[in-house]
N, C-alpha and C positions, 0 to 999 in steps of 0.2 A: 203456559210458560215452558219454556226448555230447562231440558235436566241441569240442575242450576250447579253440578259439577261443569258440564260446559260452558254455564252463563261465565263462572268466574274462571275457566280455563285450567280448571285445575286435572289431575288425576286424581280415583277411589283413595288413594291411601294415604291424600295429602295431609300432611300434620295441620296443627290449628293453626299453627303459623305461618305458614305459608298461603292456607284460608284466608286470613287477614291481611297477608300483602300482599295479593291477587285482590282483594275487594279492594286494599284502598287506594291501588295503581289504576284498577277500572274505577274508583268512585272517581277517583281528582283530575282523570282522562274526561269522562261523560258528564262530569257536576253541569248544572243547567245553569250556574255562575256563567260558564263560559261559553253555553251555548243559548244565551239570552233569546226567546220565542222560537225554537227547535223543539215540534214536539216530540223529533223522532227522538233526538237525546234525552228529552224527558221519559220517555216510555223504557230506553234502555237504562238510562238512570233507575227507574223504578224496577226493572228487571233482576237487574245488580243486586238492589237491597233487598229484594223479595227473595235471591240464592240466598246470600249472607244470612238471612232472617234463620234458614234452614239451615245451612252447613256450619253459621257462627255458633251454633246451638247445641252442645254434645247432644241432648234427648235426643231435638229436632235430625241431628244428624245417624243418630241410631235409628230413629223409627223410620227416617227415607229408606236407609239401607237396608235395611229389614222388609224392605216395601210395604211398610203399614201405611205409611203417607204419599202423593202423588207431588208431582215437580210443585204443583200451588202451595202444597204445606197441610193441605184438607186429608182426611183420611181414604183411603180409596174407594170410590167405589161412590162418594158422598159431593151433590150440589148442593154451596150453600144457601142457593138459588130455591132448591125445592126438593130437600131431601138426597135420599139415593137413587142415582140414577139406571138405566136400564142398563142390565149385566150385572149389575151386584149381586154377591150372593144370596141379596134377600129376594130378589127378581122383581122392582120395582120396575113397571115400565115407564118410560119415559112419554106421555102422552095419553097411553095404553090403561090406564087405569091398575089399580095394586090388585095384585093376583092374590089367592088365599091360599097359606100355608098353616096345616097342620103338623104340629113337633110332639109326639108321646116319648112314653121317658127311653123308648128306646131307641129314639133317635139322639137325646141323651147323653146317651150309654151310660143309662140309670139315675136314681136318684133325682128324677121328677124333670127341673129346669124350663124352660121357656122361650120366646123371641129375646128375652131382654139378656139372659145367659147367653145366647150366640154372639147376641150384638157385644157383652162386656167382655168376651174371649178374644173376640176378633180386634176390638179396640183397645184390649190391654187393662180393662180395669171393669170397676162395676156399673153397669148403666143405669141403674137407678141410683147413686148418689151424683148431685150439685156438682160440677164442675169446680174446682179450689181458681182462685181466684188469685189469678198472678200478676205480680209486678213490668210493667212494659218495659222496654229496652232500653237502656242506657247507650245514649247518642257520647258524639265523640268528635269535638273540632279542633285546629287551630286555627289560632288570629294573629295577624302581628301586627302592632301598636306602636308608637313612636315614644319615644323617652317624652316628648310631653305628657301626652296621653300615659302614658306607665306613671308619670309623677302625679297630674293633677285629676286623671280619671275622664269617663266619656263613655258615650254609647259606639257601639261596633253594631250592623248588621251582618250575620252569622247564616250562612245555609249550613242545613242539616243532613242526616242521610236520605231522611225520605222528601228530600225538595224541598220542606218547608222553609223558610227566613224569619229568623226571630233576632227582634232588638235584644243586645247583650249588653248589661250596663257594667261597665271595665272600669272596678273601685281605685280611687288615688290611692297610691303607694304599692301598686302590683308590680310583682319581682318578676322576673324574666321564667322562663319554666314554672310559673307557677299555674296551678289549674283552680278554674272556675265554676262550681257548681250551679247551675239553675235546676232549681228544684220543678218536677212536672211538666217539660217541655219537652224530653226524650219520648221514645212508640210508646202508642197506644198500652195502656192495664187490659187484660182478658179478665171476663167472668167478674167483672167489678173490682180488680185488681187498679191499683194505683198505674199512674203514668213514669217511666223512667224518667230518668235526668238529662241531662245535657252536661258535659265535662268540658270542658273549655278552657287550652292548655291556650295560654299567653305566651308570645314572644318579643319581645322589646329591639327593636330596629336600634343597631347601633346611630349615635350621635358624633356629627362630626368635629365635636371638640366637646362639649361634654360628656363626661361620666361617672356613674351613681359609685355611692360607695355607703352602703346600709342606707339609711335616712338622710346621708350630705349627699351633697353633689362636689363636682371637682373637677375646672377647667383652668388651660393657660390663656395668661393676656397679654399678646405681645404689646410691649411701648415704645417709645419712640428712645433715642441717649438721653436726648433734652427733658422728656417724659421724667424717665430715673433719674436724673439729676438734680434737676427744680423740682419735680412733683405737683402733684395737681390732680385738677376732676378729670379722670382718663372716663369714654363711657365705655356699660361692659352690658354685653347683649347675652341676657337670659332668656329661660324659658318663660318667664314670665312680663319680659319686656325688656327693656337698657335700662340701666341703672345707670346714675354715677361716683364711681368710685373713687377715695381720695388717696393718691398712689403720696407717699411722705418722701419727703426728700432724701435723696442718696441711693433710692432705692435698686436692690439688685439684682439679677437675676434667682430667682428661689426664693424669695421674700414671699411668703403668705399671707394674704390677707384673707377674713373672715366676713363675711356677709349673713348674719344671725338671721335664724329663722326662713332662711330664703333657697333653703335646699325643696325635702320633701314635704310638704303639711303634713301638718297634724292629723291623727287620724286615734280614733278611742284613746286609749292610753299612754300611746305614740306621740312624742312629741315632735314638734318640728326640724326637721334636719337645717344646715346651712349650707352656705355656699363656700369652698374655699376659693379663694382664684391665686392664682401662683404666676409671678410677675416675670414675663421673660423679655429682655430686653433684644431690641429687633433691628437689625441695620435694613439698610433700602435695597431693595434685590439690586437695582442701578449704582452704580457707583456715583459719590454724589462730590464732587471737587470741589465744595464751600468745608463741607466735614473735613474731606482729607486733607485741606489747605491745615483745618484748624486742630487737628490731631499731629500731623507733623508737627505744628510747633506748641505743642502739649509738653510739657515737662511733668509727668504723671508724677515722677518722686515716690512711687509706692512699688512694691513687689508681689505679684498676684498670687505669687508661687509659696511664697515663704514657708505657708503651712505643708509644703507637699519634701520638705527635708527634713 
């Protein structure tokens, strides 16, 4: 792999954040979403997160710089193929069979020591203890979901950083910026370490006439004069289907009506929200000469205003 400061294009001294939006302009450039059977974008896709894997990583990013590690993220010098390779300072060859090296304490420089002392100096720690056993990498997506879906819940499939897609089950009553844990589906655990998570920040696609408000919902219905005047079953198209609603006579613009139960479900201790629908009365975009006949000769007899002196 290339020195995976190039992969992400960054310079030595770039901060973490600028790290991360260099990875996530190349991840949502290269994601294999949108290059459906490209293997080349899949190979650079996985080049991506192979940099990031390093440089999102204070350690991982001190120990490149340090040159203890090579662009793969393996220690130098080390295939995890078949050891170390030829040119290491242990002088494995590569094909050549392992050469034999004697170490007295004065190669040392005192104090007895060994092959497995070099090997723990060179790699930062002691070689004969187990490897600690770490937690894999916490993945990182967003989704965006339609105000149904935010209400009544649903599956999303979800790509991840390292290509894989996993079914995301999207619980009824998810709030806009809220984030979604799956447990064990983020990178690989090392050394018998658990598997990271997957974070999964929700975004709710606005709706073009309703909208949430906690656990209700709240839309306008326009009706007809005749509507508000007589009253009657007006239908009202939800998320859950048409309904019909009994608009009472005289009705007028601002009048509220309540639809129980018909917001957000129920959810553990959550009870059900409702629906409000708020009545706004609607003249005909066209001019309509049967109305205007019969409003001219309307003697309304009331003052609309009164309250406003």
């Amino acid at each position: 792999m290339r020195d995976p400061y190039q992969v992400l294009g960054v310079p030595r001294n770039a901060g973490e954040a600028d790290i991360k939006k260099a990875f996530r302009a190349l991840a949502k450039k290269h994601h294999p979403d949108k290059h459906a059977g490209d293997a080349g974008a899949q190979k650079t896709f996985q080049e991506i997160s192979a940099a990031y894997d390093i440089l999102g990583d204070k350690d991982k990013r001190a120990q490149f710089d340090a040159g203890a590690i090579g662009n793969d993220g393996n220690a130098k010098g080390f295939d995890p193929r078949g050891g170390f390779r030829q040119g290491s300072p242990f002088g494995f060859g590569a094909g050549g069979g392992n050469r034999d090296f004697h170490f007295s304490s004065d190669d040392m420089g005192g104090g007895g020591g060994g092959f497995e002392d070099i090997l723990a100096s060179m790699m930062g720690g002691d070689a004969r203890r187990q490897p600690r056993a770490q937690t894999g990498q916490d993945f990182t997506a967003t989704v965006t979901v339609s105000l149904g879906e935010a209400v009544s819940g649903g599956t999303r499939r979800v790509a991840m950083q390292n290509g894989e897609q996993i079914d995301v089950k999207i619980p009824a009553g998810v709030n806009n910026g809220q984030t979604i844990r799956v447990k064990g589906r983020g990178g690989a655990g090392r050394s018998g370490g658990p598997n990271g998570d997957v974070l999964l920040q929700v975004a709710v696609a606005p709706h073009p006439y309703i909208v949430r408000d906690g656990r209700d919902l709240r839309m306008d219905l326009p009706v007809t004069l005749k509507e508000a005047v007589l009253g009657g079953k007006v239908p009202v198209p939800t998320l859950s289907g048409t309904l019909a609603l009994s608009v009472p006579e005289g009705a007028n613009t601002g009048t509220t009506l309540r639809l129980k139960g018909k917001g957000v479900p129920a959810h553990g201790r959550e009870e059900a929200g409702d629906l409000y629908v708020r009545i706004v009365i609607t003249l005909p975009d066209k001019a309509d000469p049967a109305l205007k006949a019969f409003v001219e000769g309307w003697d309304t007899g009331y003052d609309p205003r009164s309250k406003l002196r």
